[in-house]
N, C-alpha and C positions, 0 to 999 in steps of 0.2 A: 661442480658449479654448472649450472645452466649458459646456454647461451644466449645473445638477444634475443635470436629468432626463435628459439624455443619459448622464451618469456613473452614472447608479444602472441605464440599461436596459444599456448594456455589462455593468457588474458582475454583472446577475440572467443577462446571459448565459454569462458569464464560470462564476457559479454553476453553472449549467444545464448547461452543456459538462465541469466539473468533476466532478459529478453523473454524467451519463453513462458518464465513464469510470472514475469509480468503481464506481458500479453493475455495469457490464462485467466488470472484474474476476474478479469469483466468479463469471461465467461463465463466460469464458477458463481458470481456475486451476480450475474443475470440470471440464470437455472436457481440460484437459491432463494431468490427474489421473485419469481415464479410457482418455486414450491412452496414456501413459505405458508402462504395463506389453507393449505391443505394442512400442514403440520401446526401451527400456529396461529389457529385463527382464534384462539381466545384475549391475545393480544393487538392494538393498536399497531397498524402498519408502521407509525414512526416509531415504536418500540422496538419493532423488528428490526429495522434500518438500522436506529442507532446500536443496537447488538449485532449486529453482523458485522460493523464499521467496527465497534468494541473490540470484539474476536479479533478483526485481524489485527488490528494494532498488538493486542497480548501476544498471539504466533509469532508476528514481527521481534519483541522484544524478548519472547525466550528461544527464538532463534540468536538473537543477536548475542547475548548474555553465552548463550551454548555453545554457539562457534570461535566468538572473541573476546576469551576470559576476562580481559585487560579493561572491557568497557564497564564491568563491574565494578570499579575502581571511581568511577563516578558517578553511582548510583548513595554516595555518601558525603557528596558535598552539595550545598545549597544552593550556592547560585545556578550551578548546573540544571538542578528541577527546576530554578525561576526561570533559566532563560528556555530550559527546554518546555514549558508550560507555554509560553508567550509564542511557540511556535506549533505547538502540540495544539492547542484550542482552535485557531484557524485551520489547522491542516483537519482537524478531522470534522471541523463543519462542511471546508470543504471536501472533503468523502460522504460526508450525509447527503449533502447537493447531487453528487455526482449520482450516488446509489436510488434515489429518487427519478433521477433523471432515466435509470437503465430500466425503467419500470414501462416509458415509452417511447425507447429509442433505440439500437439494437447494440452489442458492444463493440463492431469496430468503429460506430460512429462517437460513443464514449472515448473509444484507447484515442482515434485521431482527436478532440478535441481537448483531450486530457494532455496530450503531448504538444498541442502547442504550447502549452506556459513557456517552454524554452525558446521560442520566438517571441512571443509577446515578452519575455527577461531582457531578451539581445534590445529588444525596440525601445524599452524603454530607459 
């Protein structure tokens, strides 16, 4: 058995690694948002957008399915898709917004405006 202090210095790593590849992100989806138009120029920029936003929701979810068996478990009941749908739609217009946005503006001024939601939550 673990001790606290050993459970709380995984978890601030845990943090820490989560962190990182969050951060990442709007770096990765700003460079691929840059290249894009070399590799993909037979498509509409909002095409692009919304596939790129697409992708990562899919990595997201078979990450999630791959690391935490048990979330499968609710990929078979209904209400679960209705309410995750009513949360799913908003969340990824706003990724479309945001990803637009990184088109001309640089990503740490994305990640900092992205992470206020958790202030504007507290406020409201």
């Amino acid at each position: 058995m673990e001790s606290s202090i050993e459970l709380r210095r995984r978890g601030v790593y845990y943090l820490l690694f989560v962190t990182l590849i969050w951060g990442g992100t709007f770096v990765w989806m700003k460079q691929l948002l840059e290249n894009a138009p070399i590799h993909l120029s037979v498509w509409d920029d909002k095409v692009v957008v919304s596939l790129f936003v697409a992708m990562r929701f899919i990595i997201a979810a078979i990450l999630l399915f791959a690391l935490l068996p048990k979330s499968r478990k609710a990929i078979t009941n209904k209400a679960t898709w209705k309410g995750g749908l009513y949360i799913a739609i908003p969340m990824y217009l706003g990724f479309i917004i945001q990803m637009f946005a990184l088109t001309n503006i640089s990503p740490a001024i994305s990640a900092f405006l992205t992470s206020l939601y958790v202030i504007f939550t507290a406020l409201i």
